[in-house]
Every structure is written in C-alpha cells, then in structure tokens.
C-alpha positions in Angstrom: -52.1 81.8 -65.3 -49.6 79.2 -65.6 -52.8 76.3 -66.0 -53.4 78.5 -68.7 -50.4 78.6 -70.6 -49.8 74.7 -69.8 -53.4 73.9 -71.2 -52.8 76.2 -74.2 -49.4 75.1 -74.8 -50.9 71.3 -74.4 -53.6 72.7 -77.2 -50.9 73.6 -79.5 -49.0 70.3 -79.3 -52.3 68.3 -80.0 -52.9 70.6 -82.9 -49.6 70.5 -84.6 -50.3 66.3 -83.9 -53.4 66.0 -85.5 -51.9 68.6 -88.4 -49.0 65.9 -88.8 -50.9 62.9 -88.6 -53.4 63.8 -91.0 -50.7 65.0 -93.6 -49.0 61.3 -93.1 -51.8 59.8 -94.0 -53.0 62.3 -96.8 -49.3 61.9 -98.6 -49.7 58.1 -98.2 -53.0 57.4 -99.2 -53.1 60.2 -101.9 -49.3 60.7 -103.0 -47.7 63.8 -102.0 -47.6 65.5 -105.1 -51.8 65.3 -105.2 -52.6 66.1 -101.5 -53.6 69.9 -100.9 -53.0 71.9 -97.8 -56.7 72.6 -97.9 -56.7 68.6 -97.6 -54.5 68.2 -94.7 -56.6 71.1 -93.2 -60.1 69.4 -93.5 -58.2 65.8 -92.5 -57.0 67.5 -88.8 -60.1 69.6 -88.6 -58.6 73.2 -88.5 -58.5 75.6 -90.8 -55.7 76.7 -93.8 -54.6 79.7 -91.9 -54.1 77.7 -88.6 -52.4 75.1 -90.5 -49.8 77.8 -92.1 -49.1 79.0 -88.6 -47.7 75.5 -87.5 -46.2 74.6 -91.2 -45.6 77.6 -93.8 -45.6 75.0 -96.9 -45.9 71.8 -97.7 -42.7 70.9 -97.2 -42.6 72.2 -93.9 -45.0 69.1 -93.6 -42.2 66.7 -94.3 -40.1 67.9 -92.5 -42.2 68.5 -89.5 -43.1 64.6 -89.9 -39.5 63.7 -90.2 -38.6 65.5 -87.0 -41.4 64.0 -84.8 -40.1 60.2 -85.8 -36.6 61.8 -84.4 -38.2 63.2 -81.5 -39.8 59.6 -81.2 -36.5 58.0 -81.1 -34.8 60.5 -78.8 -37.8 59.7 -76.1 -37.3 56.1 -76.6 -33.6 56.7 -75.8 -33.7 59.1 -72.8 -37.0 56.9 -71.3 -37.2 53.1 -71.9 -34.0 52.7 -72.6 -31.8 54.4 -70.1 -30.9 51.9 -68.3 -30.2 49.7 -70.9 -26.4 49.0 -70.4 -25.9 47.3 -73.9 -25.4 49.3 -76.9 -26.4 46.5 -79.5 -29.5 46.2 -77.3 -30.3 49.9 -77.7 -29.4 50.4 -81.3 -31.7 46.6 -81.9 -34.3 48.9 -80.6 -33.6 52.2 -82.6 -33.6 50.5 -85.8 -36.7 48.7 -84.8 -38.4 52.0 -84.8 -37.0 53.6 -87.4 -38.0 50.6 -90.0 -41.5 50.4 -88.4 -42.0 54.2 -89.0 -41.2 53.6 -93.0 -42.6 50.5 -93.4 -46.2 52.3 -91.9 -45.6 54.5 -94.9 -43.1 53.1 -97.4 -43.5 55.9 -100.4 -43.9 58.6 -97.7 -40.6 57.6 -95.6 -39.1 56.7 -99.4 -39.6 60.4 -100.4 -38.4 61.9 -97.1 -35.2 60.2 -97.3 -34.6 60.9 -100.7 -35.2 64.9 -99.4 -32.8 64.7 -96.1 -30.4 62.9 -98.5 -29.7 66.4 -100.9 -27.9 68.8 -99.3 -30.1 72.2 -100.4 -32.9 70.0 -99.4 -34.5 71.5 -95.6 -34.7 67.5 -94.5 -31.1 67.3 -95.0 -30.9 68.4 -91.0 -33.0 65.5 -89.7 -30.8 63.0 -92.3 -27.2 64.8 -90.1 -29.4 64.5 -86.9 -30.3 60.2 -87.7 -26.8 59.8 -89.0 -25.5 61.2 -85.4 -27.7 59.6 -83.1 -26.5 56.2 -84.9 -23.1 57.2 -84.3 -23.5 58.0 -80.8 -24.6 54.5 -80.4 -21.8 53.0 -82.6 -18.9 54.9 -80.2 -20.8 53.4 -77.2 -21.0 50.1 -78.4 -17.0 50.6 -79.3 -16.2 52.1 -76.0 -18.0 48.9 -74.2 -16.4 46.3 -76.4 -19.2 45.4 -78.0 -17.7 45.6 -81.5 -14.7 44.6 -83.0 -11.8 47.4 -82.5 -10.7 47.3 -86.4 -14.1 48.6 -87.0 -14.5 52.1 -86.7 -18.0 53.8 -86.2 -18.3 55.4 -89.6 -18.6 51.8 -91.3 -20.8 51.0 -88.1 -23.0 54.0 -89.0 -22.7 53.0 -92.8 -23.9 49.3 -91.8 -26.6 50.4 -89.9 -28.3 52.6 -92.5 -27.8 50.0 -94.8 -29.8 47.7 -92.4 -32.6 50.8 -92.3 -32.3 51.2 -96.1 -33.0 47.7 -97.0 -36.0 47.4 -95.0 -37.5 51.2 -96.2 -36.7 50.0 -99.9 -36.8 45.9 -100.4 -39.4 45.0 -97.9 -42.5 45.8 -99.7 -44.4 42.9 -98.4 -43.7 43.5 -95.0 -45.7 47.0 -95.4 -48.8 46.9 -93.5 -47.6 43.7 -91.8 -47.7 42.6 -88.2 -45.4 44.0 -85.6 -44.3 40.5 -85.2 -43.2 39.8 -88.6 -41.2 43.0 -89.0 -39.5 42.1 -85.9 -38.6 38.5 -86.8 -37.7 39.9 -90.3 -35.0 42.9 -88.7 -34.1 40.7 -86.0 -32.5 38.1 -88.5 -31.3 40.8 -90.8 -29.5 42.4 -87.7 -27.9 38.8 -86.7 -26.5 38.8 -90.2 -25.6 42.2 -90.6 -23.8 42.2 -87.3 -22.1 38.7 -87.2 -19.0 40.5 -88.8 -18.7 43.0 -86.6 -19.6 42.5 -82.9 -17.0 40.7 -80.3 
C-alpha cells in the first residue's frame, strides 16, 4: 500500500512537472496571451481535463510556475547551502538563481513579476514570499555583521530586488547566454551594488 501511494504520489509530481514545464516554454516561445491550455496539454502529453485538475486556469499556470522557482530557492537554501555560514555568500547564490530563472525566460518572468507586483493579482503571494526570504537573509547578514548597522534590512531588501530587477529587465543580451557570462555579469553588479553597504 504505502509503495503505492509513494509511486502515485511520485506520478503526480512528475505530471504537474511536465504540465509546468511545457507551459514555460509554450508562454515563452508563443507569448502567453496566444498559447492554449489545449497547447500546454499536447506539449506535457496529458490531456485538458488532467491538466485542469493540477491548474484550474491559465493563470493558475503562472502562478504554479512562479511557485516552483520559490520552491527551487527554498531547496537551495535548506540543502546546499546550510552550512554556508556567510549571509552575503548565500544571498550571492539566491540572486544567482533567481536572475538565471528570468533571464531562461525574460518576457515570461517579465510578466510574472508584473502579476505578483498588483495586489488583486493571485502572484502577489509568491512576490510577499521572494520579498521575505530576501529579508530573512538581509537580518542574517545584519545579525553577523556583515552589513553596515546604519543600514536597515528594508533598503537591503530594496537593493537586492533592484539587483534582480536590472538583470530580468536591462539584460537582454545576456538571455540565452552562458552560465558563465551571467555569473561574471551578476557577480560584478553585486560588488557594485554592495560596496556601499557591507562592512
């Protein structure tokens, strides 16, 4: 019984994958205004009604996308870097995956976080969710030393996102580029950025 459940409940995690996948790729390559649920359906081979009973509506999509790239930084927190000790180090790494995820799909990740950024919007959640996990990280990095004490973790936070907003917004030609360039590219923009601020 329980290899049962575990191998169905293993069945319904690689379903909703391929669902979200295919819909990332479908809004980037297509636009998400022209990309059909019967699209995303045929994309992650299953049919309309088993994709309505992971996402109700196409937004649900979005969001469900959003929530995974979340989910992606959360496992990246609890797992690789655990025993990180450095807060800088950590957050280096956060915004690292955060600006890979919207540079993979700059008008995708540019119309997600113009939805998490209205309030009546459902994504507005995953944009509260981001904003706290960068704060969590700023109040860490104050509670180490690592940044200067007349510096308090809002304006961290608001630095921080304006690192990730740059990159999602002004580095077009970075889209589709190497790992290594994007590295090099947020790695100076970090130095920068953070000269100002850290002890």
């Amino acid at each position: 019984m329980n290899m049962k459940q575990s191998r169905r409940e293993l069945n319904k995690i690689q379903c909703r994958r391929r669902i979200l996948n295919a819909s990332r790729l479908l809004f980037s390559s297509d636009g998400y205004d022209s990309t059909t649920i019967e699209a995303v359906a045929a994309q992650a081979e299953v049919s309309k009604a088993t994709l309505y009973n992971y996402f109700p509506s196409k937004d649900s999509l979005l969001l469900g996308i959003a929530e995974a790239e979340l989910n992606e930084v959360h496992q990246l927190l609890q797992n690789e870097l655990a025993a990180v000790p450095s807060a800088v180090d950590k957050l280096r790494r956060v915004l690292r995956t955060f600006v890979d995820q919207s540079l993979d799909c700059p008008p995708l990740s540019r119309k997600i976080t113009y939805l998490n950024s209205c309030e009546e919007s459902d994504l507005y959640a995953a944009r509260l969710e981001m904003l706290q996990l960068l704060r969590r990280l700023a109040e860490e990095g104050l509670a180490r030393g690592e940044f200067r004490r007349d510096v308090s973790a809002g304006e961290l936070v608001d630095l921080f996102m304006g690192v990730y907003l740059v990159a999602q917004f002004q580095w077009n030609d970075l889209a589709g580029g190497s790992d290594e360039q994007r590295a090099r590219r947020l790695d100076r923009f970090l130095r920068l950025a953070l000269a100002g601020v850290l002890v």
